[in-house]
N, C-alpha and C positions, 0 to 999 in steps of 0.2 A: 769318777769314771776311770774304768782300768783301760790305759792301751798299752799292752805289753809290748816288750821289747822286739821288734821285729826283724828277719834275717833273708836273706839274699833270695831266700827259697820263693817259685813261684807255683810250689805243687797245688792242686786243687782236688781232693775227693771228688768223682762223679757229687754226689749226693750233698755237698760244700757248696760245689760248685752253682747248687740251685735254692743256696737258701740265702735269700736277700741281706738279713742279717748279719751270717759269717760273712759274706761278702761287704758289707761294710763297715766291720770290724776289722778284716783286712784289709779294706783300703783306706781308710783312718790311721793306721798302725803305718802303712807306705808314707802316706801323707808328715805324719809326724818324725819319720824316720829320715827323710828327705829334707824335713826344715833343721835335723840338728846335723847332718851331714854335709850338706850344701850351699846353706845361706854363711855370706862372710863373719868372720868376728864381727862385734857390735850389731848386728842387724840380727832384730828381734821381734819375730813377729805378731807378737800381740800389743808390743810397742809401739810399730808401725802402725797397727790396725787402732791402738787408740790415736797417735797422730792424728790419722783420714778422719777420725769421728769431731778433731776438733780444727778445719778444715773453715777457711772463711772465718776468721777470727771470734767465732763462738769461745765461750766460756761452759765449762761444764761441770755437773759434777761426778766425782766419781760412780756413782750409781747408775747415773746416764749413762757414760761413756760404756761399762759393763753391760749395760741394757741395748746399748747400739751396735755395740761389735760381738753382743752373744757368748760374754766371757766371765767366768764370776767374779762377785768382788773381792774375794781374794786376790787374785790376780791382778786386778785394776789396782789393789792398795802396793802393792809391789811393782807393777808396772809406772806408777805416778812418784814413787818415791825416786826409781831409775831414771825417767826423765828428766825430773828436775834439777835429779844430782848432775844431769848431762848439759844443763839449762835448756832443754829444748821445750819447756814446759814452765811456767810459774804457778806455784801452787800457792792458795790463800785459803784459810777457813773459810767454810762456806755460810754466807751472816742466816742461811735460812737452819743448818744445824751447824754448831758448833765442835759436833763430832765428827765431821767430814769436811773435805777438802772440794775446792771449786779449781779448775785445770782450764788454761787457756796457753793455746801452741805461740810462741815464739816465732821470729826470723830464724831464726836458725834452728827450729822445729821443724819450719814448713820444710827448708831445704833438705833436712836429713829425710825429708818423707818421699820428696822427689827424687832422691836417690837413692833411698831405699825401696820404692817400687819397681824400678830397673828389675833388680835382683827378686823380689818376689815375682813378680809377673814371669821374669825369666825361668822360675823354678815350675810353676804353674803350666806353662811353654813343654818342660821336660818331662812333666808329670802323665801331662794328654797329648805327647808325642804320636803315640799309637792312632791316634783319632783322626780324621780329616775334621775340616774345616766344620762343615754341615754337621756330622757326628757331633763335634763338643757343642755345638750350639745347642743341640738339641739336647745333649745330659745334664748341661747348665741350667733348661730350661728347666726339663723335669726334675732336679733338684731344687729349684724355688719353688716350683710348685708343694714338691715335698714338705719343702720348710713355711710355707706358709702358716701365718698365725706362731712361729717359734723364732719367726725374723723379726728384727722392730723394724717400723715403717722409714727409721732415719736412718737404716743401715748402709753405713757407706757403699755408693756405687762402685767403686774397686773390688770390694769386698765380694759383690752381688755378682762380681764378673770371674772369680777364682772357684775352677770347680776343686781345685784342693780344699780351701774354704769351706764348701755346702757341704761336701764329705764329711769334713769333720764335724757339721752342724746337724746332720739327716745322724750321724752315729750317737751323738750325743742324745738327741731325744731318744733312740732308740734304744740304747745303752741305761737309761735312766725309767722309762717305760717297761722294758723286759727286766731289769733287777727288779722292778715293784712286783709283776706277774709273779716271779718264780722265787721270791723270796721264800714264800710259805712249801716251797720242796727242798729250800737247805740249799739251795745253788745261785751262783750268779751265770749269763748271758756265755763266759767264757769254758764255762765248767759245760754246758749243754756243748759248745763245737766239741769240747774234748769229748763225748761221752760216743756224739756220731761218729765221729771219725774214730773209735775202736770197736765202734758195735761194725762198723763198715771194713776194718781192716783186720780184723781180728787180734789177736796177741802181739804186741808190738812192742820195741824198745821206746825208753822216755825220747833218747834221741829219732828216733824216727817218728815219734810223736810230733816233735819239736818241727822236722822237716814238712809234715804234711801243714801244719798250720802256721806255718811259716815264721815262727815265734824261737825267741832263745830258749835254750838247755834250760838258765835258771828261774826261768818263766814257767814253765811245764814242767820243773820238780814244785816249784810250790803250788801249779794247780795240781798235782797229782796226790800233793800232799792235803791239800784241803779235799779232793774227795773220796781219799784214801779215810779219812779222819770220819765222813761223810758215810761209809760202809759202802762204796758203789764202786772201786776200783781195789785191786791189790795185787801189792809190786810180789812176784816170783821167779825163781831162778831154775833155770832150764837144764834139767839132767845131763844135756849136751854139753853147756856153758856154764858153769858156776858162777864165771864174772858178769856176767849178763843176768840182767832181771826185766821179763814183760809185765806188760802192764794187761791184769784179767779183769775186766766187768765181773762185779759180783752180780748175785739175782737182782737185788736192790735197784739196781741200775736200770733195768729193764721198764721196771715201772716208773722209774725216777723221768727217762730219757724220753717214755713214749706220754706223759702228763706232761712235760717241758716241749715236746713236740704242737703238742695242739695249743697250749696257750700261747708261745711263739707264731705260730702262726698264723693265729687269730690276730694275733696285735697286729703284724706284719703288716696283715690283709687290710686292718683296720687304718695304720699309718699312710699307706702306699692307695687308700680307694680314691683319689683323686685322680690317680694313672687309668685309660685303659687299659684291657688283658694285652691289646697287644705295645701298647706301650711301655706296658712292668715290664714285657719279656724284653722288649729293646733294651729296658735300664740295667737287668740282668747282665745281659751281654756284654752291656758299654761294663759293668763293674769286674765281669769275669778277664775282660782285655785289661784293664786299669791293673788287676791283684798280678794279673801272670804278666804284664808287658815285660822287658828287659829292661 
């Protein structure tokens, strides 16, 4: 899954602005942008989030805990080696495979997890500042609903109450669904916002690229460069400016942009039919405040 590097900017294309997708692409990107900016040293939150899963002195294994908190196994085998070097975890072969490890929380596991939710919950708090009280309730809901059937049924309650959290679980499927769609046009989910946002703004610098989608400079030279590569963009230098070079949609693009249109939004429609018409457009909203809050 790519979430590229994201930056202060809270610009929104009209036409961004209403596609569910980019909208949760950039609010995944806030989301993660936010946990390596704001949470203290030591506090890690996938670490945390395996803590809560071993909660009540269960024992697990690492495949559970990845299955309960929604995180790959990679992760978890990284995550369980951290812990236990911290002891906040005992790790033992697991006697059902010998190739994986069984995890059960410590005293001084559980404590680090009570203190580390202080701090998540707090970041969560500043994430849906913008919202009242009633408003996040109800984006929380409709992100479970969202996730429904991509949650496990033992997914920790904290977990179930962080609309940062569902964010980044509603992006993931989505993110993972829309690369299979559009694989067969030579593009990934990130390559299609780039292509709207210059069919909609015309000839633009990579850095103004960069400000509309809210991503770094060196995140949008190398999608520029993959669809440069692609035949659908090309960098040119303006008779005015030499040092300057906009970025041109080729023809290629055209038909690239408007086939990645319809199968996006088929999925879209497909992931999101659980919502009513007028509840998608509340969700809209609540994600269009989330990408632009301060």
């Amino acid at each position: 899954m790519v979430i590229p590097e994201v930056t202060e900017s809270r610009v929104l294309l009209p036409s961004l602005a209403q596609n569910d997708g980019h909208l949760f692409w950039r609010a995944a990107a806030r989301v993660h942008a936010a946990l390596a900016e704001t949470l203290p040293p030591g506090v890690d939150v996938h670490e945390y989030a395996a803590l809560l899963s071993l909660a009540g002195g269960v024992t697990r294994t690492q495949q559970s805990i990845a299955s309960a908190i929604s995180t790959s196994r990679t992760t978890v085998v990284k995550v369980a080696a951290d812990l236990a070097a911290q002891g906040l975890v005992t790790r033992v072969r697991n006697p059902d495979d010998r190739r994986s490890y069984a995890l059960t929380r410590t005293a001084e596991g559980a404590a680090a997890a009570r203190r580390w939710r202080r701090h998540v919950e707090d970041l969560d708090e500043a994430l849906t500042s913008v919202f009242t009280i009633d408003e996040h309730e109800e984006l929380r809901q409709l992100l479970v609903r969202i996730s429904e059937g991509e949650l496990a049924q033992d997914t920790p309650p904290p977990l179930l109450e962080s609309v940062g959290f569902l964010i980044t679980r509603v992006h993931f499927r989505m993110h993972r669904e829309f690369s299979a769609v559009l694989a067969p046009l030579g593009i990934e989910p990130r390559h299609k916002g780039c292509l709207a946002a210059l069919h909609e703004s015309g000839p633009i610098s990579q850095a103004e690229l960069a400000r509309i989608l809210g991503v770094s400079a060196a995140s949008v030279v190398q999608m520029v460069d993959d669809m440069e590569r692609r035949g659908l963009v090309e960098r040119r230098r303006p008779d005015t400016d030499r040092r300057t070079q906009l970025l041109h949609l080729l023809p290629a693009a055209e038909t690239v942009a408007a086939e990645a249109g319809v199968l996006s939004d088929g999925l879209t429609s497909a992931l999101l039919a659980v919502l009513t018409p007028a509840e998608r457009t509340r969700l809209t909203g609540y994600l269009v405040r989330f990408v632009t809050a301060p």
